[in-house]
ROMARZA-56226 format. One record per residue: residue number from 1; residue in three letters; x, y, z of N, C-alpha, C in turn. Coordinates in steps of 0.2 Angstrom, whole numbers, plus 5000, padded with zeros to 4 digits. Layout:
> NUM|Ala|X|Y|Z|X|Y|Z|X|Y|Z
...
***
This chain:
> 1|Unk|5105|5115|5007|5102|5113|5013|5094|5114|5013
> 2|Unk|5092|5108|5013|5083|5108|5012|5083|5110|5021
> 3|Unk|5078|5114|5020|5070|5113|5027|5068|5104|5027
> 4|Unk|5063|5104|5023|5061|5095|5023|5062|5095|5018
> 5|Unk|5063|5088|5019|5063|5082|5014|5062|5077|5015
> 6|Unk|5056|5074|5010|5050|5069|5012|5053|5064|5006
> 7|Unk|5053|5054|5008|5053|5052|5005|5049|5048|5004
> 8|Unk|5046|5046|4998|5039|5045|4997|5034|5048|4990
> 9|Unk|5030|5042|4990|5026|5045|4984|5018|5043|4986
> 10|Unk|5018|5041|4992|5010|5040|4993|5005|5044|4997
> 11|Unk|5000|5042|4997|4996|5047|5002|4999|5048|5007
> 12|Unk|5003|5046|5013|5008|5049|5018|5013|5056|5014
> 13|Unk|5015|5053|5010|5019|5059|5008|5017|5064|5003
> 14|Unk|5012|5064|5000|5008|5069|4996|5004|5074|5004
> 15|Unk|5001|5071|5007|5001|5075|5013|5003|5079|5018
> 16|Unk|5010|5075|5018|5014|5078|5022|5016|5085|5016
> 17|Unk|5019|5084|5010|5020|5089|5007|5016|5093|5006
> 18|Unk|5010|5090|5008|5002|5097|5007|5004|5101|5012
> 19|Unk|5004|5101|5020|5006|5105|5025|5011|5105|5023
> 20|Unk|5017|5104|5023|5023|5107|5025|5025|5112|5017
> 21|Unk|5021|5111|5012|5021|5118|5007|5018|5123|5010
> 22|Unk|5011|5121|5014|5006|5127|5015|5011|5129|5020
> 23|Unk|5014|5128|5027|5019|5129|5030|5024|5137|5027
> 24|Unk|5026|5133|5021|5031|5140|5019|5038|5137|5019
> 25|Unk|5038|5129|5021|5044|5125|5020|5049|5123|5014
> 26|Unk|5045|5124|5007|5047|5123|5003|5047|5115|5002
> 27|Unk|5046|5109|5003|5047|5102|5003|5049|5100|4997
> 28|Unk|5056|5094|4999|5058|5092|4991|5055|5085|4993
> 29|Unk|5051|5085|4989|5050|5077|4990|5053|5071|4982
> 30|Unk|5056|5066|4989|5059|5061|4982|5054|5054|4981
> 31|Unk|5053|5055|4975|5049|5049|4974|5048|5044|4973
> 32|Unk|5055|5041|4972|5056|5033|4968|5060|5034|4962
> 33|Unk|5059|5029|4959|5062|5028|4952|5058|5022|4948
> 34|Unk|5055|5023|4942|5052|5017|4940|5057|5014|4937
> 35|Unk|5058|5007|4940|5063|5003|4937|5060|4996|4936
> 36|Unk|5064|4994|4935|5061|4984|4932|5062|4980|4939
> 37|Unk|5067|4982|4941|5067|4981|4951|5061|4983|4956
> 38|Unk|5061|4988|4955|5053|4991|4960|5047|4990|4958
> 39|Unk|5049|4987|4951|5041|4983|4949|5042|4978|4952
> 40|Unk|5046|4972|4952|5046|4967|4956|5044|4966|4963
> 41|Unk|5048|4971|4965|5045|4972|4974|5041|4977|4976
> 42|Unk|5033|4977|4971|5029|4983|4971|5031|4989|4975
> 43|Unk|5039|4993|4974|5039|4999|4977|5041|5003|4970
> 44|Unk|5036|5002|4967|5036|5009|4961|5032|5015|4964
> 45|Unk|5033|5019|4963|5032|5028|4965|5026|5026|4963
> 46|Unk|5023|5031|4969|5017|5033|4971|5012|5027|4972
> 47|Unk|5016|5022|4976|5015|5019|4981|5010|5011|4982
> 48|Unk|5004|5009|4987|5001|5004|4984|4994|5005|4981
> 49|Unk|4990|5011|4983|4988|5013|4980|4986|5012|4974
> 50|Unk|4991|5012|4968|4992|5011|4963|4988|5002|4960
> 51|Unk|4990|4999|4965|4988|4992|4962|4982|4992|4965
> 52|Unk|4977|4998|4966|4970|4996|4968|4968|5000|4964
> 53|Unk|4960|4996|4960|4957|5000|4954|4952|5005|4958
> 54|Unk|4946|5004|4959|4942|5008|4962|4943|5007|4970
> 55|Unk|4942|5014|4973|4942|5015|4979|4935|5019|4982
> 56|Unk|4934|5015|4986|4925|5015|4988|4926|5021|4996
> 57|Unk|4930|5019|4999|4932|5020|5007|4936|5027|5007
> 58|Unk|4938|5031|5003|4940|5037|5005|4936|5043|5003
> 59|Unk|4936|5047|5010|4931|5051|5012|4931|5055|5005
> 60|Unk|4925|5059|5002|4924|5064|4998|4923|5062|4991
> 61|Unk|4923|5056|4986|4925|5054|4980|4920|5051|4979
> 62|Unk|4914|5054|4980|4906|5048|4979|4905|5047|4970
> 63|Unk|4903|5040|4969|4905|5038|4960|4900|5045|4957
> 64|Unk|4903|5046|4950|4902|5050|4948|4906|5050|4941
> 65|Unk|4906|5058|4937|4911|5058|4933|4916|5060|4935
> 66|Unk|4921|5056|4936|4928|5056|4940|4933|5058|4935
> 67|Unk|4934|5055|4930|4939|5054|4926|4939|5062|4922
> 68|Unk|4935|5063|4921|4932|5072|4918|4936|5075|4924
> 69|Unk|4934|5075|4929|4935|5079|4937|4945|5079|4938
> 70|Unk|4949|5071|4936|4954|5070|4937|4957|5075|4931
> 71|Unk|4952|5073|4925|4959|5077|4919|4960|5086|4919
> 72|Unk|4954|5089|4925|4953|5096|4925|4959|5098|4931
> 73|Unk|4960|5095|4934|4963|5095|4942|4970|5093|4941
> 74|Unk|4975|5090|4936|4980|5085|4936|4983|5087|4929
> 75|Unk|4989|5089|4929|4994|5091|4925|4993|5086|4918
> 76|Unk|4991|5089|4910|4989|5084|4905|4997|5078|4907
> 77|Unk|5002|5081|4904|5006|5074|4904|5007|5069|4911
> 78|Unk|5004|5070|4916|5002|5066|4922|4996|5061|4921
> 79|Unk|4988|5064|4916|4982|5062|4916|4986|5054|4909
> 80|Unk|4991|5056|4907|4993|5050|4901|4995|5045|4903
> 81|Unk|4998|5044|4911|5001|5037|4915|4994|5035|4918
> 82|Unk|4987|5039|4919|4983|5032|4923|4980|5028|4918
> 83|Unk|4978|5022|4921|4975|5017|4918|4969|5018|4913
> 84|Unk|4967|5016|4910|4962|5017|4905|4955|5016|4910
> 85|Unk|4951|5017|4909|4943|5016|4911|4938|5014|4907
> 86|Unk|4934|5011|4908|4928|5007|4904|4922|5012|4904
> 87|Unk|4922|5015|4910|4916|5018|4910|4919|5025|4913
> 88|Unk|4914|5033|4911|4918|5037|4914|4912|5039|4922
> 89|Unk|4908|5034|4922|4903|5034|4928|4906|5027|4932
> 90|Unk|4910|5034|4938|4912|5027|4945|4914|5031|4949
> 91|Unk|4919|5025|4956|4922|5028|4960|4927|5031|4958
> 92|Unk|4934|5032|4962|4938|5033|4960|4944|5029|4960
> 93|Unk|4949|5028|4956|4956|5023|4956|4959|5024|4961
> 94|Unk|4961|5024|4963|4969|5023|4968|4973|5027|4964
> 95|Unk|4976|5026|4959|4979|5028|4953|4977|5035|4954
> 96|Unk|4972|5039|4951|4969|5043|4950|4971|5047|4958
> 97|Unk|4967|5046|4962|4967|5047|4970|4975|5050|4973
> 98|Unk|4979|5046|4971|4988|5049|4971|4988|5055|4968
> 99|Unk|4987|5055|4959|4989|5060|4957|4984|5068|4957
> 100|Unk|4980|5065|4962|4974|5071|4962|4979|5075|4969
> 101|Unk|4982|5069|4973|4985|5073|4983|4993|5076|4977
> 102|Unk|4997|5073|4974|5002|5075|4973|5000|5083|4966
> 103|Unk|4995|5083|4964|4995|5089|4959|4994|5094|4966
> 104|Unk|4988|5091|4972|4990|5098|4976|4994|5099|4979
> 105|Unk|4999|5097|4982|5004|5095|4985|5010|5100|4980
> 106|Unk|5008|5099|4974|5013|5103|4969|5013|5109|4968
> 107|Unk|5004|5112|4968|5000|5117|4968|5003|5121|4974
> 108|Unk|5007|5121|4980|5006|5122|4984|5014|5127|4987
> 109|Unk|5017|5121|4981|5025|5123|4980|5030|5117|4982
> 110|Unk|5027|5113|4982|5031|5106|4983|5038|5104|4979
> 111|Unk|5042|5103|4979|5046|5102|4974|5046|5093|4974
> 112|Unk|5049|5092|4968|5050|5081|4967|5054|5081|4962
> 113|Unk|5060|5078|4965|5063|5073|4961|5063|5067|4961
> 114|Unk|5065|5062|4955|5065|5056|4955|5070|5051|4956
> 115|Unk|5072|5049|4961|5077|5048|4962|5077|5044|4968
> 116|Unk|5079|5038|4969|5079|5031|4975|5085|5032|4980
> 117|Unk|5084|5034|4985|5086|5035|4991|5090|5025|4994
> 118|Unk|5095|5025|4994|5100|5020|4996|5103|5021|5001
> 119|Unk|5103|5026|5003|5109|5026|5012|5105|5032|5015
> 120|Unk|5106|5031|5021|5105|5039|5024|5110|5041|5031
> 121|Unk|5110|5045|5032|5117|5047|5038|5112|5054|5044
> 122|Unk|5111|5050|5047|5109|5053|5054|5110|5055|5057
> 123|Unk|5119|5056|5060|5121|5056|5064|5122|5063|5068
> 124|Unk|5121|5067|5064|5124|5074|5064|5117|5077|5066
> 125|Unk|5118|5086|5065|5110|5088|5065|5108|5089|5059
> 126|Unk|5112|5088|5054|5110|5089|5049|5111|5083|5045
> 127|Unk|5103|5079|5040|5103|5072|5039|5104|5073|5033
> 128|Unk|5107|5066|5031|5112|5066|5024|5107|5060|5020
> 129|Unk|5106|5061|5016|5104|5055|5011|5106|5054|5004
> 130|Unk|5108|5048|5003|5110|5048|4996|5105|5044|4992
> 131|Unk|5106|5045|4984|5103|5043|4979|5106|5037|4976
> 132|Unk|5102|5035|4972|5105|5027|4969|5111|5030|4964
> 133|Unk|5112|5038|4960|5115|5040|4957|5121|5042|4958
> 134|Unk|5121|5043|4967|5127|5046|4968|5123|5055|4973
> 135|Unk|5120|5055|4971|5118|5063|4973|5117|5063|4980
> 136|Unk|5118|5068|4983|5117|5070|4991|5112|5073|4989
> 137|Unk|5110|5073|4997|5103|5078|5000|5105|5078|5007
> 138|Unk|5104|5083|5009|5106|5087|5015|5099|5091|5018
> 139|Unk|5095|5088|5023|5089|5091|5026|5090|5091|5034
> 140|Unk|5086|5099|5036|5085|5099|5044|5079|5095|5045
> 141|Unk|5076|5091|5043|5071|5086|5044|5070|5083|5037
> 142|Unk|5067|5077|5039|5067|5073|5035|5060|5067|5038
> 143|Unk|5055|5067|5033|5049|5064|5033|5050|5057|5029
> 144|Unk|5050|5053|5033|5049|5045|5029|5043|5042|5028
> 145|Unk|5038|5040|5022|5032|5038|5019|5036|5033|5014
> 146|Unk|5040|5030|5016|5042|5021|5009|5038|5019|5009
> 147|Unk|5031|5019|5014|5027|5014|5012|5028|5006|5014
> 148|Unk|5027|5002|5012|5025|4993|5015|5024|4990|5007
> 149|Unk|5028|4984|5006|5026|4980|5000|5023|4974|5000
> 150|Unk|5016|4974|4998|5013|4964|4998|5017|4962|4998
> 151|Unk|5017|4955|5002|5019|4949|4998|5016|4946|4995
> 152|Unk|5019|4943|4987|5015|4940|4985|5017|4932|4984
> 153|Unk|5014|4930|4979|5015|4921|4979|5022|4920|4975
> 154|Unk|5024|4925|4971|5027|4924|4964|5025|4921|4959
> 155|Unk|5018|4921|4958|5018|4917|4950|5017|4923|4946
> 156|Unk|5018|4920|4938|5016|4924|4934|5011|4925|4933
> 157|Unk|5006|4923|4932|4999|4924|4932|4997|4929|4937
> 158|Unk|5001|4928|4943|4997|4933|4948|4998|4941|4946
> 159|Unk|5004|4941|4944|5007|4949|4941|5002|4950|4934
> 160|Unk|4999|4946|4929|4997|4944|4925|4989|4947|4927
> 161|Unk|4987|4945|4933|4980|4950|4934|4979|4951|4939
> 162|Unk|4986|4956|4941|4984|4962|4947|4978|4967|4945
> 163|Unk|4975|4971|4950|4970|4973|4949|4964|4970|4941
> 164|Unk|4966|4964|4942|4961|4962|4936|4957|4955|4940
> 165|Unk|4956|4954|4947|4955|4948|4951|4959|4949|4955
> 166|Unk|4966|4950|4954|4971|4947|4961|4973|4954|4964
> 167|Unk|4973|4953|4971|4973|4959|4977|4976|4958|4982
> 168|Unk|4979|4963|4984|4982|4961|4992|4978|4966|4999
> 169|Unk|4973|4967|4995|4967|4971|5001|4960|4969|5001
> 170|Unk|4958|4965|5005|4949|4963|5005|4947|4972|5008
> 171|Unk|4949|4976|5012|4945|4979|5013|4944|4985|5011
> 172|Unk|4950|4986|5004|4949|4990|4998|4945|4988|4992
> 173|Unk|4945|4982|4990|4944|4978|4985|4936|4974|4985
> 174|Unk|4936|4971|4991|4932|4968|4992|4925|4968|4988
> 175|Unk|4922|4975|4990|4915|4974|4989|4913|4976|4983
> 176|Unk|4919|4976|4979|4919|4980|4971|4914|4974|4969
> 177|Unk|4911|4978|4963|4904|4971|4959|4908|4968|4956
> 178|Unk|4917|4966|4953|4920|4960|4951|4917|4953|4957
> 179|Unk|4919|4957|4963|4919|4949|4970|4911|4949|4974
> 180|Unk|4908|4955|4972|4901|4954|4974|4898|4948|4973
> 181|Unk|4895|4944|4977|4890|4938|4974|4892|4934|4971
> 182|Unk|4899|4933|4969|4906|4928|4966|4908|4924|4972
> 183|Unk|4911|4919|4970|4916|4915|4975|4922|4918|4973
> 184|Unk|4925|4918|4980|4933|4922|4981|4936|4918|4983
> 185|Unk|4944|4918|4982|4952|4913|4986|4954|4919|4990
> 186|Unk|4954|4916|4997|4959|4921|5000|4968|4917|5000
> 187|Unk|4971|4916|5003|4978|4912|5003|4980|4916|5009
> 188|Unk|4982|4911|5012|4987|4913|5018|4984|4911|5026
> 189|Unk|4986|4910|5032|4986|4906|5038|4986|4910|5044
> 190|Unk|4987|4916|5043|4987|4920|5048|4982|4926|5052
> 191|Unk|4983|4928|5055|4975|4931|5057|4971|4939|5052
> 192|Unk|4978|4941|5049|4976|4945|5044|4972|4942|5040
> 193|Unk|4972|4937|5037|4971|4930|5030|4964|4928|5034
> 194|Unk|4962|4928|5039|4957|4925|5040|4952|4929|5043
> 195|Unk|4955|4936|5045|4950|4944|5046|4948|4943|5038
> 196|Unk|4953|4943|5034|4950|4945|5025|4946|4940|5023
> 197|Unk|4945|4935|5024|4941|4929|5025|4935|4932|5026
> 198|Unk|4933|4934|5033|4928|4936|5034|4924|4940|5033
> 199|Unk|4930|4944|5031|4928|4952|5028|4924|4951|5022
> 200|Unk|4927|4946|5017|4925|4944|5010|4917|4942|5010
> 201|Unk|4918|4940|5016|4912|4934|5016|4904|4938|5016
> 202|Unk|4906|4946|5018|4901|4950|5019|4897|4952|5011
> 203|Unk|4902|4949|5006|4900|4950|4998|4900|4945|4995
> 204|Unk|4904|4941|4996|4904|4935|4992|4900|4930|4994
> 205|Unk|4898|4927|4989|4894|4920|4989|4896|4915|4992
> 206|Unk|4903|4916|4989|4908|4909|4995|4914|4911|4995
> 207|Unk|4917|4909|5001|4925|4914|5002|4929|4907|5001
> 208|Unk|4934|4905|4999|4939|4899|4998|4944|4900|5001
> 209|Unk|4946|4897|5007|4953|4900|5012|4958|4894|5010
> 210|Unk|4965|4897|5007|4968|4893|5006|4973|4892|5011
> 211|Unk|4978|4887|5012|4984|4890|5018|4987|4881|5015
> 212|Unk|4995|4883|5016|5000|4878|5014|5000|4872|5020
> 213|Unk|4998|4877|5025|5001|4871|5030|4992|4867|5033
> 214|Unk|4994|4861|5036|4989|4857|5040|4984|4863|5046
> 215|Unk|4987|4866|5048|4985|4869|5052|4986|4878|5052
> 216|Unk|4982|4883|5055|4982|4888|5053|4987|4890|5058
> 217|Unk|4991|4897|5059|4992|4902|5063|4990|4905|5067
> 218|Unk|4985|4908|5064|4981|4912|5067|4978|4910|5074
> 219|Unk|4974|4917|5079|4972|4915|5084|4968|4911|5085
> 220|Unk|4967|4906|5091|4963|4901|5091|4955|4904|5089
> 221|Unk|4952|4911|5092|4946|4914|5090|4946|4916|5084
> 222|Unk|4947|4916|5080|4946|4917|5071|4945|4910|5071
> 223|Unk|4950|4907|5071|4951|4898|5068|4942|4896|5072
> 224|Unk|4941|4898|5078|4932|4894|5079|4930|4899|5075
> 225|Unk|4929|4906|5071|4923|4909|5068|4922|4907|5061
> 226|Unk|4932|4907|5059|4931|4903|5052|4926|4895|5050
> 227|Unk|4927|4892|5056|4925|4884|5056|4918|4885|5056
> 228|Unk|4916|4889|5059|4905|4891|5060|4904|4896|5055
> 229|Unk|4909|4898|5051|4906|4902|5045|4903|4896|5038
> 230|Unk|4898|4898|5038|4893|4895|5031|4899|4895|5023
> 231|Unk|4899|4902|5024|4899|4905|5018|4908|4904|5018
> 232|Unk|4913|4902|5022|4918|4900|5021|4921|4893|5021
> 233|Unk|4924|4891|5015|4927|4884|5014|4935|4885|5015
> 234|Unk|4937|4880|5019|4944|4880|5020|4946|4873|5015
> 235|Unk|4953|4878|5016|4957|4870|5009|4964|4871|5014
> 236|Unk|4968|4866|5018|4972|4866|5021|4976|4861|5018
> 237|Unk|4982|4862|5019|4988|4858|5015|4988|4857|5007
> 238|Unk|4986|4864|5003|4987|4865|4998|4990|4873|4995
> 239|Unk|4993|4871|4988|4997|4876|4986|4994|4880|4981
> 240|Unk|4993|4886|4979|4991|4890|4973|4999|4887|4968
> 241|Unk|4997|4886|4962|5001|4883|4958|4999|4890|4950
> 242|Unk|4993|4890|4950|4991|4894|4943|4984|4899|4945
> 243|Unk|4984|4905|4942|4979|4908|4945|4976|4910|4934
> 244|Unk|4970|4908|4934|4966|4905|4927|4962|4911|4925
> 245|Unk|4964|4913|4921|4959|4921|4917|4958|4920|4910
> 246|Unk|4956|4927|4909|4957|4930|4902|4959|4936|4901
> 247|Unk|4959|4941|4895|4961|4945|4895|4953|4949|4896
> 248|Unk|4948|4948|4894|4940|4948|4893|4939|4951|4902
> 249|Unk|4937|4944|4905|4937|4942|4910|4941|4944|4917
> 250|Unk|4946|4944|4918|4952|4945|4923|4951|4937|4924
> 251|Unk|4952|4937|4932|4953|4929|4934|4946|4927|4934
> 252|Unk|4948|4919|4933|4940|4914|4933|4942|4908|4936
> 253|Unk|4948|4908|4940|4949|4902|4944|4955|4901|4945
> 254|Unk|4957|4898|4948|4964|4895|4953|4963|4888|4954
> 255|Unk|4971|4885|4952|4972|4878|4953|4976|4878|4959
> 256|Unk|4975|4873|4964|4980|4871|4968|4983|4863|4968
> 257|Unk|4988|4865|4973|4992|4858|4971|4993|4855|4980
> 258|Unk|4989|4848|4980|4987|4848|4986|4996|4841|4988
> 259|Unk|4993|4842|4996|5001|4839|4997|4998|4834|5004
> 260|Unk|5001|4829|5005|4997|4826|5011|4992|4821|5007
> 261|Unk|4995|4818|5000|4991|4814|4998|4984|4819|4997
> 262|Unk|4983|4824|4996|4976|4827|4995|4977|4827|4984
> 263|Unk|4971|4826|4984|4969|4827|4975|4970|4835|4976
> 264|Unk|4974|4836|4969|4973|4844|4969|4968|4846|4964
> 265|Unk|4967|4852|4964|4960|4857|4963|4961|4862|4960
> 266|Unk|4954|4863|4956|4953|4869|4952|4948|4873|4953
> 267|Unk|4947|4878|4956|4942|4884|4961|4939|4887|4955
> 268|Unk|4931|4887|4953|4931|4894|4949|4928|4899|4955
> 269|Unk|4933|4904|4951|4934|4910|4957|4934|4918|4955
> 270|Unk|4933|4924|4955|4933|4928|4949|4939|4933|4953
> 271|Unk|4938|4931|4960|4945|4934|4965|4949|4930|4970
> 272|Unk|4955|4932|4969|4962|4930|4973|4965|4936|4978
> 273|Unk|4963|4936|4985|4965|4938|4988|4970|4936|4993
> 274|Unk|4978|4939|4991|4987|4937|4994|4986|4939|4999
> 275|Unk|4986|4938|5006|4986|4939|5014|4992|4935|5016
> 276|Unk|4997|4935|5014|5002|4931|5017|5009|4937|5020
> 277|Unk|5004|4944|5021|5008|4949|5023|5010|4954|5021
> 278|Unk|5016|4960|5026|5017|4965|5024|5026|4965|5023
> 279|Unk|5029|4970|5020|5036|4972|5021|5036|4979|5020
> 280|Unk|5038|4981|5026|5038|4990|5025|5046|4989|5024
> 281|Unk|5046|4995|5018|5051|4996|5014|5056|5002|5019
> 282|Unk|5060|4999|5024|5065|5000|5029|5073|4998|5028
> 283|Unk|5073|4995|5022|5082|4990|5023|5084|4996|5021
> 284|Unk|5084|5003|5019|5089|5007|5016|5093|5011|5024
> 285|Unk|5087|5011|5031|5088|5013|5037|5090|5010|5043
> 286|Unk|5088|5004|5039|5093|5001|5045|5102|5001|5047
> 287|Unk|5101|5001|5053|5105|5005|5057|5107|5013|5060
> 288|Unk|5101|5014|5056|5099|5022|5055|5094|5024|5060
> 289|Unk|5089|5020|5060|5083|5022|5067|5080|5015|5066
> 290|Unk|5078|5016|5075|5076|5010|5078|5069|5007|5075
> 291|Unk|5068|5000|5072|5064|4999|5071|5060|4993|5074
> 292|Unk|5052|4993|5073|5051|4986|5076|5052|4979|5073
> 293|Unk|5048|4974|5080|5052|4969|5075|5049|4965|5070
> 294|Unk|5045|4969|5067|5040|4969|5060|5044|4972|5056
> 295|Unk|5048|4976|5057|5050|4979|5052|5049|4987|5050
> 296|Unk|5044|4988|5055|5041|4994|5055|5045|5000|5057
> 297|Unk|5047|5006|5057|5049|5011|5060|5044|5014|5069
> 298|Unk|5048|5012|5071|5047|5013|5081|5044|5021|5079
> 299|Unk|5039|5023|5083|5037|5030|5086|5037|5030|5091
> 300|Unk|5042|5032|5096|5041|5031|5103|5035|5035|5106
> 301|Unk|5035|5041|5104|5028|5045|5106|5022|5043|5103
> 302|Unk|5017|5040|5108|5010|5039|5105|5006|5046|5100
> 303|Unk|5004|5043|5096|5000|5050|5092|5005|5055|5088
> 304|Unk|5011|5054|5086|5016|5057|5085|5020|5052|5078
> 305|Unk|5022|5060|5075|5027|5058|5070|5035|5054|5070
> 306|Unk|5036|5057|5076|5042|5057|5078|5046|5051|5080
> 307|Unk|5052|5048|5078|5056|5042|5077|5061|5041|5082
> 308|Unk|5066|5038|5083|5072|5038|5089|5076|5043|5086
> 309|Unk|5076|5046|5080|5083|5051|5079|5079|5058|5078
> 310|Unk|5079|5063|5081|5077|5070|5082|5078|5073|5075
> 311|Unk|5072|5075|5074|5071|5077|5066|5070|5073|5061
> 312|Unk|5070|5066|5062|5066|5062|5057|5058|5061|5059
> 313|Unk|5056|5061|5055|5047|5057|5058|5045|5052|5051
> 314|Unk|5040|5049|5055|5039|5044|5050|5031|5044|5048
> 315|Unk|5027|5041|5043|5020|5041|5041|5019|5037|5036
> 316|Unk|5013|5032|5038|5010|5028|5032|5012|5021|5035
> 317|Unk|5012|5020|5029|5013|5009|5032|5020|5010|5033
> 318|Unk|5023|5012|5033|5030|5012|5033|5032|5011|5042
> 319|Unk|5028|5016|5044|5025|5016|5052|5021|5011|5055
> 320|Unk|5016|5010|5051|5009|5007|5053|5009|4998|5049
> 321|Unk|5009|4994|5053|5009|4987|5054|5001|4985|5053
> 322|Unk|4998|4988|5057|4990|4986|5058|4986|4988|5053
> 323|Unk|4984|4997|5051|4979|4998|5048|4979|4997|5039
> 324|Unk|4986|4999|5037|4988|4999|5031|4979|5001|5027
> 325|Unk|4978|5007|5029|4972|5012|5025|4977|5020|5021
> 326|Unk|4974|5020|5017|4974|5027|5014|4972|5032|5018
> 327|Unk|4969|5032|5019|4965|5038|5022|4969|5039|5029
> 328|Unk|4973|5033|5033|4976|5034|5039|4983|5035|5038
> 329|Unk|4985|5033|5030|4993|5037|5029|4991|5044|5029
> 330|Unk|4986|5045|5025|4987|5053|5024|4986|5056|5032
> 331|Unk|4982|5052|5037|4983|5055|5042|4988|5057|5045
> 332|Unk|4993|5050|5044|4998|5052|5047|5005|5056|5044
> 333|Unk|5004|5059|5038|5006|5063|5033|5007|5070|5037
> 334|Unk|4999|5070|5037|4999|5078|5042|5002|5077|5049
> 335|Unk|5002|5073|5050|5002|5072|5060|5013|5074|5060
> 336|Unk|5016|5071|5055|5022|5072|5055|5024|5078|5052
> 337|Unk|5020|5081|5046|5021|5087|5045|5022|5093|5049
> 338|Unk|5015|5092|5056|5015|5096|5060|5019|5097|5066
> 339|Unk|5022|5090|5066|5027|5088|5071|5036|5090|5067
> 340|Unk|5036|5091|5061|5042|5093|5060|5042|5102|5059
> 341|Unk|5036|5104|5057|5035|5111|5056|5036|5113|5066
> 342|Unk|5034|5111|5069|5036|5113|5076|5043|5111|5077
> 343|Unk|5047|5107|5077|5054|5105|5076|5058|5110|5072
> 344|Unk|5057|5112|5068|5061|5117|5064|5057|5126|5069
> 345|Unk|5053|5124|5072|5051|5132|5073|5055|5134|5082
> 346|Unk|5058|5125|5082|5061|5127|5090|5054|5125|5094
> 347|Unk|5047|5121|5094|5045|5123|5096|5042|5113|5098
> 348|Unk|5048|5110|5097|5045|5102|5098|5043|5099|5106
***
């Protein structure tokens, strides 16, 4: 019988494990499994984070010698799974940033195994979770951080140069010197797709908005900012068919394939940003706790961890539909940590 158990590998749940170790709770946190399946629906361990190279926006990590800082702080056979680095003067990875919260998290007394959570059983007071192997786990609380998976286009080329051009965050990615003063692709019709749009448009030279259909989704109020923005071109009723690189390079352009009688096109472009949405990674819970109709896990209580079943709580995008930030998983890592440490002390 665990105290908590948190499942999860990203910033919500390397935080929640930071509290509820400092707590005295001992936390087993489960973290995934890397399989050929969770690489397809980007839910491989230690979260999205991972497909972003440098991270500019989280507080405390101003560029520097990073990668010296990461290899002192981070377990050597952990410092062998990050990415390579061209320079060791910068910000810091996504990549790196995870395994900096999870060494502390470990430091602290966390425990982790590796292992994908398939069913869960809430009924009782005490919550039951199984593993893809067959294993039970039995906790008096239980911390949910799955996190949310882009969607992507499915081409190859796009898997072909994630973090090499192609992104599914302008407000992570954006201002990096790759899209700096470059012309960018955003894709997608919706009002997230068209904040990114704009977002971009504060570095890019020229932002390129693509959308499959004749007409956008999004609010009427975006659709007139996009139309008065300079520095934004729309391409309506056309398809990404090929996103165009090197290995040198990353991407250098995108073909689309136009419908409606349009010629189709070839964009040089050095970035592709997918805004065509989120899936918080919820199907293991359903019918388990009440979710919204996004897909998101419900918090009844504003500012609060806590979910429809007493002793679950929730943090990260897994919870959050809007921000999808690092820095506000981790917030809410703690904020559930602290609401199940009162739950287990009688004091919720």
């Amino acid at each position: 019988m665990e105290k908590v158990i948190i499942i999860g590998s990203g910033p919500a749940a390397w935080t929640a494990a930071i509290y509820t170790a400092r707590g005295a709770f001992s936390p087993l946190v489960i973290e995934g499994q890397y399989t050929e399946a969770n690489q397809v629906s980007g839910t491989l361990p230690m979260g999205q984070l991972t497909q972003t190279c440098e991270v500019e926006n989280f507080p405390g990590f101003p560029a520097g010698q990073i990668r010296d800082y990461v290899k002192s702080a981070v377990q050597s056979d952990r410092v062998a799974l990050l990415p390579p680095r061209d320079l060791e003067h910068g910000t810091i990875f996504g990549a790196e940033l995870v395994e900096l919260i999870r060494s502390q998290a470990v430091q602290f007394g966390a425990r982790v195994v590796t292992d994908e959570i398939v069913s869960v059983d809430f009924t009782g007071n005490t919550h039951k979770l199984t593993g893809a192997e067959g294993n039970l786990y039995e906790s008096q609380t239980v911390i949910i951080a799955t996190g949310a998976s882009a969607k992507y286009l499915g081409l190859r080329s796009e898997q072909q140069y994630k973090n090499r051009g192609v992104s599914a965050c302008a407000i992570c990615d954006g201002a990096l010197p790759r899209y700096r003063n470059h012309e960018v692709a955003v894709i997608g019709g919706g009002d997230s797709a068209l904040e990114e749009a704009i977002h971009l448009a504060k570095f890019a030279s020229k932002v390129h908005l693509i959308h499959r259909r004749a007409e956008f989704r999004a609010s009427k109020i975006l659709v007139n900012r996009i139309a008065e923005h300079k520095q934004i071109v729309v391409h309506l009723s056309y398809t990404p068919t090929e996103i165009i690189g090197t290995n040198e390079k990353g991407v250098t352009g995108i073909m689309l394939s136009g419908t409606s009688g349009k010629v189709d096109l070839e964009l040089p472009i050095t970035g592709v940003f997918v805004a065509i949405g989120h899936v918080p990674n919820t199907n293991f819970l359903r019918g388990s706790l009440a979710l919204n109709p996004d897909g998101t896990i419900t918090r009844p209580i504003p500012f609060r961890g806590n979910t429809s079943v007493r002793g679950v709580f929730a943090a990260g995008d897994v919870a959050d539909g809007r921000y999808r930030q690092a820095v506000i998983a981790a917030a809410g890592g703690c904020t559930a940590a602290l609401d199940a440490e009162k739950y287990l002390n009688g004091n919720e």
